[in-house]
C-alpha positions as CSV (number, residue, x, y, z in Angstrom):
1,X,42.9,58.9,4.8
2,X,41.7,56.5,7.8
3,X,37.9,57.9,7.5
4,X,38.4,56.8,3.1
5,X,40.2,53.4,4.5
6,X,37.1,53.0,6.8
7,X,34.2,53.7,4.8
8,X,35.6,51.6,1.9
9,X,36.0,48.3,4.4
10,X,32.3,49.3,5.7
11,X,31.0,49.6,1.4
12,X,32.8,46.6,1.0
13,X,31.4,44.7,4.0
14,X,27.7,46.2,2.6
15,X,28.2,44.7,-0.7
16,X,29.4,41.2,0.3
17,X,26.3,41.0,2.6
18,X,24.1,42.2,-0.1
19,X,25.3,39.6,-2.6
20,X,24.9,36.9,0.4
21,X,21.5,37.7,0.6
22,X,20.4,37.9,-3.0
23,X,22.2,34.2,-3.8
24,X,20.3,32.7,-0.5
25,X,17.3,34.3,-2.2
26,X,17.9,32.8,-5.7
27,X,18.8,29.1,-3.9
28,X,15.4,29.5,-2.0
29,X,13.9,30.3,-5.3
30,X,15.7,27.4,-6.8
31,X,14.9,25.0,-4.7
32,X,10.4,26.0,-4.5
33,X,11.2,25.5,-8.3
34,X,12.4,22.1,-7.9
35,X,9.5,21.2,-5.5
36,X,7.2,22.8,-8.1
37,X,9.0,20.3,-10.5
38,X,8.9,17.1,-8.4
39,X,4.8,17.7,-7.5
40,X,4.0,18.3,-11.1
41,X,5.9,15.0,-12.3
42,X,3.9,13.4,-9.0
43,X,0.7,14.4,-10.3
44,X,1.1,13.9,-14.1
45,X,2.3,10.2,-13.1
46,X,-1.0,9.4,-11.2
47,X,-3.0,11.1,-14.1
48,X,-1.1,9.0,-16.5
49,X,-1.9,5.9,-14.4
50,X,-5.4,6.1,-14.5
51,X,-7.0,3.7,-17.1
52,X,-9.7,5.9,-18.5
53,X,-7.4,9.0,-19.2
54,X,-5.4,6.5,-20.8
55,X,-8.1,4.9,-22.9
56,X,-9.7,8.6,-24.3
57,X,-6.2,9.6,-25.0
58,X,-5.2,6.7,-26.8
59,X,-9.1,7.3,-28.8
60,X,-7.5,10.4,-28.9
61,X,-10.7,11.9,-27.5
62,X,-8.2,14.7,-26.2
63,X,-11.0,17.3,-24.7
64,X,-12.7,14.2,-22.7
65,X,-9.0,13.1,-21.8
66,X,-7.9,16.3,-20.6
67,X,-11.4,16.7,-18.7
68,X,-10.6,13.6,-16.7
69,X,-7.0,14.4,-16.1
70,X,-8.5,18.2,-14.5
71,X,-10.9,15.5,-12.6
72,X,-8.1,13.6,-11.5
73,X,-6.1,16.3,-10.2
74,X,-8.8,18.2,-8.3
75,X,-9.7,14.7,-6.3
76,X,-5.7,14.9,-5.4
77,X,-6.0,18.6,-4.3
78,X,-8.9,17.8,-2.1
79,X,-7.0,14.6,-0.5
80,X,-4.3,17.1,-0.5
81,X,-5.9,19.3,1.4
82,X,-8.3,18.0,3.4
83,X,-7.0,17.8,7.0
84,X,-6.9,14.0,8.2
């Protein structure tokens, strides 16, 4: 009876430690998700500030708009990454 008393503490222990784990996990995962969020707001703000995307997209020239948003955000990845 001790050794069933024992092993069921011990399973339960496992399990709580297991669950611990996997929430940590998903607020880690929650939180690189929020980041993801906050960058991509960041960078569609400074694309939606620049005066030519704003003038092709209001001539609704959407293919030239969209060509110098992907302009836009590759000079922020190089600034980004480009060690200073």
């Amino acid at each position: 009876m001790l050794v069933y008393i024992g092993l069921s503490s011990q399973q339960d222990l496992i399990k709580r430690e297991e669950r611990k784990e996997i929430l940590d996990f998903y607020h880690l995962f929650l939180t690189r998700i929020g980041h993801k969020g906050d960058q991509a707001l960041s960078m569609a703000t400074i694309i939606a500030e620049d005066p030519r995307v704003q003038a092709l997209l209001a001539n609704r020239d959407l293919i030239s708009g969209l060509q110098g948003a992907l302009i836009k955000v590759k000079v922020i990845e190089s600034r980004r990454n480009f060690p200073y």
